[in-house]
C-alpha positions as CSV (number, residue, x, y, z in Angstrom):
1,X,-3.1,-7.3,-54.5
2,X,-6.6,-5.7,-54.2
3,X,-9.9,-7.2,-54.3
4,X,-10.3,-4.8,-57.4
5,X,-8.8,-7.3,-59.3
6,X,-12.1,-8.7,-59.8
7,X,-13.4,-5.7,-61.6
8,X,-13.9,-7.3,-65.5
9,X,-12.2,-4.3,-66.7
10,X,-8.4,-4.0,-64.9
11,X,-7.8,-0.3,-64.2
12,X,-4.6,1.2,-64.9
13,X,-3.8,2.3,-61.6
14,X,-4.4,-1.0,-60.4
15,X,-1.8,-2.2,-62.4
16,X,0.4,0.8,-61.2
17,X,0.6,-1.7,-58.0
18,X,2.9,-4.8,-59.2
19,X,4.3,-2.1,-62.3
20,X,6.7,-5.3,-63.2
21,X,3.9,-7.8,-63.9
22,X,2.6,-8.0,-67.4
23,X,-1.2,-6.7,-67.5
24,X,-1.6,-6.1,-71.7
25,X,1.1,-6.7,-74.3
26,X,2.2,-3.0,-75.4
27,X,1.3,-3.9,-79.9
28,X,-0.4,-2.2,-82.2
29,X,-0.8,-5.0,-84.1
30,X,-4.8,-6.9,-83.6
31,X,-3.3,-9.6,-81.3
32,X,-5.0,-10.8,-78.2
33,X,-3.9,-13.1,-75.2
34,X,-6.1,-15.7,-74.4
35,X,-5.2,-16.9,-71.1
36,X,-6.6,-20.3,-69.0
37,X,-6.3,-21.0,-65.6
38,X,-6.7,-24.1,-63.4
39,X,-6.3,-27.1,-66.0
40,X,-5.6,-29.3,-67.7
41,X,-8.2,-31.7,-66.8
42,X,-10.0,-34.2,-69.1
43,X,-13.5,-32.4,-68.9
44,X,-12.8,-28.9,-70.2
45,X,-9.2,-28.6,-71.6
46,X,-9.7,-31.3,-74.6
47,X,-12.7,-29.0,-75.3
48,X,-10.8,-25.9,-75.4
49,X,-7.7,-27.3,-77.6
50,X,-10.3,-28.3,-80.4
51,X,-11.9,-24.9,-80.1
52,X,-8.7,-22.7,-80.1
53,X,-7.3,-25.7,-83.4
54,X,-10.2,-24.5,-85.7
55,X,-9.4,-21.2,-85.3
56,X,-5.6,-21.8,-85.6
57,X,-5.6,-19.7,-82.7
58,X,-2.8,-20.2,-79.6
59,X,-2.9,-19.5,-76.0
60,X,-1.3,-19.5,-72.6
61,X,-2.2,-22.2,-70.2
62,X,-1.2,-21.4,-66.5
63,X,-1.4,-25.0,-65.1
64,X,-1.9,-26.4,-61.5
65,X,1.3,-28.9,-61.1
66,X,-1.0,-31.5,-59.4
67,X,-3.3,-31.7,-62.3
68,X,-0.5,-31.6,-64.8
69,X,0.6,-34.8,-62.7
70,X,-2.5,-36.2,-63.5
71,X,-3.2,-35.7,-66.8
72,X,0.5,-35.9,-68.7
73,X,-1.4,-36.7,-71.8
74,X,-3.2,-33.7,-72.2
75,X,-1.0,-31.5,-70.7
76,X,1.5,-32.9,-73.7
77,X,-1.6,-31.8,-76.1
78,X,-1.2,-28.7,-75.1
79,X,2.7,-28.4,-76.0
80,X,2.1,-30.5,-79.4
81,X,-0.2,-27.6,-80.5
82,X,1.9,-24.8,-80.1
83,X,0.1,-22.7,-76.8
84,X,2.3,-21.6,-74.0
85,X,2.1,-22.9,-70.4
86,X,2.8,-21.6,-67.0
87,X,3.3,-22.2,-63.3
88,X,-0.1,-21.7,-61.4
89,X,1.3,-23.3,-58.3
90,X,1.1,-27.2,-57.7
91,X,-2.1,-26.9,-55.1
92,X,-3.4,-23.2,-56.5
93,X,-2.5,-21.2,-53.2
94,X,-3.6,-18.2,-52.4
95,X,-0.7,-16.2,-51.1
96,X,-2.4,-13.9,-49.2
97,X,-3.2,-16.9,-46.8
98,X,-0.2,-19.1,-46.8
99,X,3.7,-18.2,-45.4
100,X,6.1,-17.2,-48.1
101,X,7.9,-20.1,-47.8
102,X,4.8,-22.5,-47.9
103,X,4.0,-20.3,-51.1
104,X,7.7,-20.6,-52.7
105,X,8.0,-23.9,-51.9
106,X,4.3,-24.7,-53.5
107,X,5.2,-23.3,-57.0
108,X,9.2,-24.8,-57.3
109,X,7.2,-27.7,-56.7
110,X,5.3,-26.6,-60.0
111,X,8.4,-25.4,-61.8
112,X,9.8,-28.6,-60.9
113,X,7.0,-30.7,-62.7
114,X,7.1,-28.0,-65.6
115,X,10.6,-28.8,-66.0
116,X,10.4,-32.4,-66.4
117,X,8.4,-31.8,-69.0
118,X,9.8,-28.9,-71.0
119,X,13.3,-28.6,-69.9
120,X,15.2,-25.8,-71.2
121,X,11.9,-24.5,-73.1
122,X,9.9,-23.8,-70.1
123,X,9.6,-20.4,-70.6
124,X,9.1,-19.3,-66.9
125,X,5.8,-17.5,-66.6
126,X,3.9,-17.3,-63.6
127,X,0.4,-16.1,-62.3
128,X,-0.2,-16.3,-58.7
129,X,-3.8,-18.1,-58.2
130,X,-6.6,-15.1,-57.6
131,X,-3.6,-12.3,-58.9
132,X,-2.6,-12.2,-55.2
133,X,0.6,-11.7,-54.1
134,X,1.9,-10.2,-50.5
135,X,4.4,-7.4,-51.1
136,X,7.3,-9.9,-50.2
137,X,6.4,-12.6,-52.8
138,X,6.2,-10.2,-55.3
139,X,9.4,-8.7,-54.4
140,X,11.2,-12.0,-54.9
141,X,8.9,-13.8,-58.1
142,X,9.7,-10.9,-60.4
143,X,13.0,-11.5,-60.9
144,X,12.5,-15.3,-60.8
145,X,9.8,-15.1,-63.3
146,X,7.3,-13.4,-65.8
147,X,4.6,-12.9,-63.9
148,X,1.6,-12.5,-66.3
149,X,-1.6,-11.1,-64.7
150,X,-4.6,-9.6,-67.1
151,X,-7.0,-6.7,-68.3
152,X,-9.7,-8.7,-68.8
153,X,-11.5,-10.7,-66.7
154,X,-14.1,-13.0,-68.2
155,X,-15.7,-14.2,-64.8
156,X,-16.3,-17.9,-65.9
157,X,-15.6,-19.1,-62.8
158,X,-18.6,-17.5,-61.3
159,X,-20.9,-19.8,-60.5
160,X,-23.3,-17.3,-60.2
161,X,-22.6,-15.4,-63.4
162,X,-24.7,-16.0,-66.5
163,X,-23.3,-17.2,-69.6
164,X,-24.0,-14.4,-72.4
165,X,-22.6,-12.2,-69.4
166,X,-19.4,-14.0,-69.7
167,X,-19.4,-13.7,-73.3
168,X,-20.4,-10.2,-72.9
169,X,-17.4,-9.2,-70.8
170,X,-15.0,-10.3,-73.1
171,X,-16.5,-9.0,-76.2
172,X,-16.8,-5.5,-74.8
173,X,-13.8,-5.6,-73.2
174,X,-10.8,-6.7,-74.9
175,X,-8.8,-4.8,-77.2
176,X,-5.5,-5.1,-78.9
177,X,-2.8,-6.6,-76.9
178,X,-5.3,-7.5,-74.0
179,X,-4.7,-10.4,-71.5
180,X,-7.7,-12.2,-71.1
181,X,-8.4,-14.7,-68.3
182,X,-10.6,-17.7,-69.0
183,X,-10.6,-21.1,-66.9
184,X,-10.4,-24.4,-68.5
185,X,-11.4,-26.1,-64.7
186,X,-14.7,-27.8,-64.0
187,X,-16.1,-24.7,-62.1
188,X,-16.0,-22.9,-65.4
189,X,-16.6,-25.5,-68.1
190,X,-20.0,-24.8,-69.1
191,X,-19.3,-21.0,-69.4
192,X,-16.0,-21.8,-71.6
193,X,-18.4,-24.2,-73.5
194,X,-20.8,-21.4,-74.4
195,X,-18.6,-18.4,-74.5
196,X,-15.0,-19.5,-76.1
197,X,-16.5,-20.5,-79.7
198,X,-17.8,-17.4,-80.0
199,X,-15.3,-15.5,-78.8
200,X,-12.9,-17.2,-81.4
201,X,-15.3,-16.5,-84.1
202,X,-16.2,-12.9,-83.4
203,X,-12.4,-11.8,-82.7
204,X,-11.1,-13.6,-86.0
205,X,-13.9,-12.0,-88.1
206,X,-12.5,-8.9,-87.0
207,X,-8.8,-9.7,-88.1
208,X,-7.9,-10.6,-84.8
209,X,-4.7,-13.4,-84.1
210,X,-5.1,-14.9,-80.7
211,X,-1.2,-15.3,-80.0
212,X,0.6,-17.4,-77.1
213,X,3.4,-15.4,-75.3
């Protein structure tokens, strides 16, 4: 993957790359994807499940296996109210600086802590930690999973970006049937705290649904 991925905006020929990774949902319907990486963990997701239940609003959750360890109650939270969850590796690897098999080996180890959970309902999805993926793990994950990447890029985790700007680049961004990434993680809680109600409420006004996939 390119170190364009961090562009807010996710250009189409980026996603020309990985063509069999899922960058927006093809509808024509006013649907968006909210997406959050890194959790759960008791100081942001809790937060984040009460936001997206006034809203009636679902989500994807791409979960770290370790922190799903950790926190079996919230991550159960997050099943009892209807979002979506995903693999996010167990230790969030990068796979541009690990072997493949370190990398494989990192996310069965996920799967494996998914499927204790879910069993026949874990429904498989994947996104690699950063959106990076050597040509050779790519080869192999798509047809062992949905891997799920974006077309919006919120930038919470940024410690350097500004709030509103978070806000901003999901607001001017995101259209029907975008993916967009948020975090629910520690780094990012503060941005999530200021940007996600808002984003909720200005979306829904508009007759958006925020949908899980």
């Amino acid at each position: 993957m390119l170190d364009a991925l961090l562009f807010t905006k996710t250009s189409p020929l980026l996603s020309a790359v990985y063509p069999d990774c899922l960058w927006k949902v093809n509808t024509k319907e006013k649907i968006l994807y909210l997406t959050f990486d890194d959790g759960p963990i008791a100081e942001t997701t809790p937060f984040v499940l009460d936001e997206l239940k006034k809203w009636n609003a679902k989500a994807i959750f791409f979960c770290i296996g370790k922190n799903i360890e950790a926190n079996p109650e919230i991550f159960q939270r997050i099943i009892n109210q209807g979002h979506s969850v995903g693999n996010h590796t167990y230790d969030h690897l990068n796979g541009w600086n690990v072997s493949d098999e370190i990398y494989f080996e990192n996310i069965e180890k996920c799967e494996a802590v998914l499927n204790s959970k879910l069993g026949t309902r874990n429904p498989k999805l994947l996104r690699p930690p950063y959106g990076k993926l050597k040509p050779s793990q790519y080869s192999k994950l798509k047809s062992e999973y949905k891997l799920i990447m974006w077309d919006v890029l919120s930038f919470d985790f940024d410690l350097k970006m500004q709030e509103e700007k978070v806000l901003q680049n999901v607001l001017k961004n995101a259209e029907t049937g975008s993916i967009v990434v948020m975090h629910d993680s520690l780094k990012a809680k503060s941005k999530v705290e200021y940007a996600l109600p808002k984003i909720l409420k200005y979306f829904s006004e508009k007759g958006f649904e925020f949908s899980a996939l």
